[in-house]
N, C-alpha and C positions, 0 to 999 in steps of 0.2 A: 245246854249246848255251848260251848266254845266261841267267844267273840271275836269273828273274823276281822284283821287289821287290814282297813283299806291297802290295794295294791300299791298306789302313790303315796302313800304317807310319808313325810318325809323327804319326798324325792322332789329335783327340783324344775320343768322341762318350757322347754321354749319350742313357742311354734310362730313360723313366721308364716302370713297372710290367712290371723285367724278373726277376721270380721266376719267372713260368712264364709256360708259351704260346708266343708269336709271340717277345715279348719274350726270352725267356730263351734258345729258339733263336737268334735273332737276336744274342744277347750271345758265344754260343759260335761263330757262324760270325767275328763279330768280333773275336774273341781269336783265331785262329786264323789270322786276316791280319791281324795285327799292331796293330791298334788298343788306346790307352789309355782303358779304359772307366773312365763314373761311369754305377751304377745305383742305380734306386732301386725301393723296394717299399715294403709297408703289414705284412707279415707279416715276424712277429721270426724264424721258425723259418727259411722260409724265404729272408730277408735272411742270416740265417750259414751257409745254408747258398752261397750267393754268396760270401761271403769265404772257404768254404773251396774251393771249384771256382776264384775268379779272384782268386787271392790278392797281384793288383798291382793291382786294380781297385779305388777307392773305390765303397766301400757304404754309401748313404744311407737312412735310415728315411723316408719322405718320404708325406704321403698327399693325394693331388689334390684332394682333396674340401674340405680347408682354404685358406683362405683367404691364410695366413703362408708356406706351403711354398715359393713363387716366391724369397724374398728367402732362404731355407734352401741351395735351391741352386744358388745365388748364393754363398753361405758355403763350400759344398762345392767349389768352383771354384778357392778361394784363389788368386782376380786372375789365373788363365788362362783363356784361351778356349777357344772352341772348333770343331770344323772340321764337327761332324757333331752335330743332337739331333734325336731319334725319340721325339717325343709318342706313347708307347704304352699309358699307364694308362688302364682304364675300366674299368666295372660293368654289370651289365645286369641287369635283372627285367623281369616282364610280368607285366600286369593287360588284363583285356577292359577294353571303354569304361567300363562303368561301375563300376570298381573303381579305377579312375583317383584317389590322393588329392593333395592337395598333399605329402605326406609321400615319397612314390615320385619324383612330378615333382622337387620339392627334392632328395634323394637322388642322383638321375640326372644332373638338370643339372648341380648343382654338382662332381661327379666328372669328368662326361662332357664339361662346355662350359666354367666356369667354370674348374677346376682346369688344363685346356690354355690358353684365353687368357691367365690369370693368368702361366703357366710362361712362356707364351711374351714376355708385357709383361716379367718380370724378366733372361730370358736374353737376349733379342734384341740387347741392347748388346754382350752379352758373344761373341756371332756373329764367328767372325773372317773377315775378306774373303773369298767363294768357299764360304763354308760353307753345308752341304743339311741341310735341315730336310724329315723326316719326319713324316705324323700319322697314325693309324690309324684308319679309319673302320671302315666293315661296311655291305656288301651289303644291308644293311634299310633301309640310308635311301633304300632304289628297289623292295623288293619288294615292300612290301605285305602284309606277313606278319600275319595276325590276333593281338592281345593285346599287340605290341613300338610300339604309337604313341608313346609315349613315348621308348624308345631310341633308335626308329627317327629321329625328331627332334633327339634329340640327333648323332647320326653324322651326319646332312644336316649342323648347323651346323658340324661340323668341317670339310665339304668347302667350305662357303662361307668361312670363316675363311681356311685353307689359301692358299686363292686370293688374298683380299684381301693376306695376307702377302707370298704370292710378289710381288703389284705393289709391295707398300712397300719389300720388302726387294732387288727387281732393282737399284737401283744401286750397291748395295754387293756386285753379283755372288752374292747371296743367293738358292739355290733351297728352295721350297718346293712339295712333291708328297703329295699323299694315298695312302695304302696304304687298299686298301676289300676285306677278306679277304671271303668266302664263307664255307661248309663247309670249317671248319676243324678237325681232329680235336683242340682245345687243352681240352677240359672244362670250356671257357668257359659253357658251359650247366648247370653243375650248380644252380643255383637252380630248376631245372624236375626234377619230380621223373620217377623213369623213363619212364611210359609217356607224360608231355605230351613229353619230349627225345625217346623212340623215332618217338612220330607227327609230331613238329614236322621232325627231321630227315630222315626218311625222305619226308614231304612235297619236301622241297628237293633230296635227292637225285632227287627224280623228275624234276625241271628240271636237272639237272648232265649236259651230253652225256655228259661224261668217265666217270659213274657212278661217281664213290667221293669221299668227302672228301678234300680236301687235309691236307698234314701244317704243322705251327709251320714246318717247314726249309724246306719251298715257299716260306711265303710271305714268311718273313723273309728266303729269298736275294734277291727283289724287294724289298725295303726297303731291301737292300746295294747292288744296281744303285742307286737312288735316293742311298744316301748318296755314293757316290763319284764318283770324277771321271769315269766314263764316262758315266754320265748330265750332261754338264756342257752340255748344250743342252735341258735338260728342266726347264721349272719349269708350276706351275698345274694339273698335270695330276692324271687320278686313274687309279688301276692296279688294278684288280680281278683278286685272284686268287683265281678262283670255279669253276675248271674250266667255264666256258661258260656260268652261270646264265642259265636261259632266264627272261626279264623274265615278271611276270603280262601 
């Protein structure tokens, strides 16, 4: 039989906020087909705890939410490029309407919208010919979930961004696609405390055909189709991987 060459071989991709979750699934199914990773995170413990699992991987401290991080890694790059980057860092909290401050709004955007545009103005040069660009969105920017207006806002702008990109960047054969997870079992929710995460979730699993949460590994294998060459006819588009969320 024929000895298949890892999909990544070769190729070179960055993911930002990949200490846990989607991310850091995502960072393990990439090492495992042969890709040279740069990640990055906001958390010291668990940033060493990355160099000691991908000990060829650059580990960057990096946190979206400032302003200087884009031209940081850019430094982390040391004048190579790259074949593959997967905008995965973000935050979430909720507040009902009227809890809404500028302080949450500020917090969120600038993590959620400003921190990926920013990455993406600094890296986009460094994009080399052919290369896919991932961004992570979420399922709220369509559900209509009570108390996430804010987040939920910020994930829509990643999916219109996204888009915009893929037009600027098709002639340099540049894909760009949104990953829009669902019910994801990543403990992305722990700022809600048990019983709002038990009714919040349990509410959404009630709309999932499939009836169970997704795992980080589901949906980061869809981030993998998106970074590689099999999807090489695919840009603009968004991939929800929600087991079936039935829309409100």
């Amino acid at each position: 039989m024929p000895i298949m060459t890892p999909r990544f071989a070769g190729k070179r991709v960055l993911i930002t906020g990949a200490t846990s979750g989607i991310g850091l699934a995502g960072a393990r199914l990439l090492a495992n087909e042969g890709a040279e990773l740069i990640l990055t995170g906001t958390n010291h413990d668990r940033l060493a705890s990355l160099t000691d699992e991908f000990n060829s991987a650059t580990v960057i401290l990096n946190d979206a939410s400032r302003p200087d991080t884009g031209s940081a890694l850019v430094e982390g790059l040391a004048g190579r490029g790259l074949d593959g980057l997967w905008l995965n860092a973000g935050y979430a909290d909720v507040a009902p309407i009227s809890d809404v401050d500028a302080d949450l709004f500020d917090t969120m955007m600038a993590t959620n919208v400003r921190g990926p545009l920013l990455h993406m103005a600094a890296l986009s040069g460094r994009l080399n010919e052919g290369a896919s660009v991932v961004v992570t969105s979420s399922t709220s920017a369509y559900e209509g979930a009570p108390s996430t207006a804010v987040y939920a806002a910020t994930k829509a702008a990643l999916i219109a961004a996204a888009r915009t990109w893929a037009v600027e960047l098709a002639p340099r054969a540049i894909r760009v696609n949104t990953l829009v997870p669902g019910a994801i079992d990543t403990g992305f929710r722990r700022f809600m405390n048990d019983e709002s995460r038990i009714t919040f979730e349990s509410g959404v699993l009630g709309r999932v055909p499939l009836g169970r949460m997704g795992t980080p590994t589901e949906a980061a294998a869809v981030a993998l189709f998106l970074l590689s060459d099999e999807s090489s006819y695919v840009t603009a588009g968004q991939y929800p991987v929600d087991g079936g969320l039935i829309r409100r």
